[in-house]
Residue, then its C-alpha position, 0 to 999 in steps of 0.5 A: x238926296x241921301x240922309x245920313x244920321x251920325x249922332x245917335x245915342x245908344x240904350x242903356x236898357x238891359x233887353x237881350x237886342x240892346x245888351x248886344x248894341x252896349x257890347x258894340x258901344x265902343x266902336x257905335x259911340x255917337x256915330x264914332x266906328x271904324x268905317x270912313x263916313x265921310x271925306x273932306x278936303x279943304x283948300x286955302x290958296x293964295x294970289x289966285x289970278x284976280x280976273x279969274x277969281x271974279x269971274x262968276x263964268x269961270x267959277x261956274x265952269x270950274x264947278x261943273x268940271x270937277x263935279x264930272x271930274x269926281x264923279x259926283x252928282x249935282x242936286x239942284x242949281x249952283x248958288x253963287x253971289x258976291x258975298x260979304x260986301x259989307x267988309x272990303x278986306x273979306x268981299x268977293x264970291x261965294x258959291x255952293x254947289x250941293x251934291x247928292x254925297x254933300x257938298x262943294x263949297x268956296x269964297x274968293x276974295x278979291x282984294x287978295x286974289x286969297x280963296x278957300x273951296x272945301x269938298x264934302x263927301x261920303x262917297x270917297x273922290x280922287x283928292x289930286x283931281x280937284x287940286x289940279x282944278x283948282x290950279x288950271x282954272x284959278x292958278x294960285x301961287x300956293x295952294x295948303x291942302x288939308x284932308x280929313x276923314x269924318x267918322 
């Protein structure tokens, strides 16, 4: 599993090494530069088919598809549980599927056939590939799709 530190803070001592790392505080500034460290996807989808969200086979297929699919590698065992039972209007499953670059996170509702999945990764992915997953295995009536680059 990789380690990353973003936040760091830099010297302000007047040594000749830490003189050179002030004139690059501009692009260092608490891990804020110029290089993408990170990609993030976000999906909220709505009117999913209800007998494929609930469906703990379905999702665990959908997981172990798009982690080939974007070339990514699992670190340990897919989580995943029916959550938040305590509230009708939010309960359905939850899983989590860490990669070694991050992680592959979602909550189905199942009320409301409504699902969100983020896909978090430093090593960069084909975002259209897990949009089309999610159509194939989810089959949503609309899918909003936001895409960030962490720095």
């Amino acid at each position: 599993m990789y380690m990353y530190i973003c936040m760091y803070k830099i010297p302000k001592n007047k040594t000749k090494r830490n003189n050179t790392l002030a004139r690059n505080r501009s692009t260092l500034r608490y891990g804020m530069n110029t290089k993408k460290w990170g990609y993030h996807l976000l999906l909220d989808c709505a009117d999913g088919d209800l007998k494929l969200i609930s469906s703990r086979k379905n999702i665990s297929s959908f997981v172990n598809e798009l982690v080939k699919k974007i070339d990514m590698k699992k670190y340990g065992k897919l989580w995943i549980n029916r959550f938040a039972l305590h509230d009708e209007s939010k309960s359905g499953i939850s899983f989590m599927q860490m990669i070694e670059t991050s992680n592959i996170t979602g909550h189905f509702i199942d009320k409301t056939g409504n699902f969100y999945i983020d896909v978090f990764s430093c090593k960069p992915y084909d975002q259209h590939v897990v949009v089309q997953l999610v159509k194939k295995y989810f089959k949503p009536v609309k899918i909003r799709q936001r895409f960030i680059y962490r720095d």
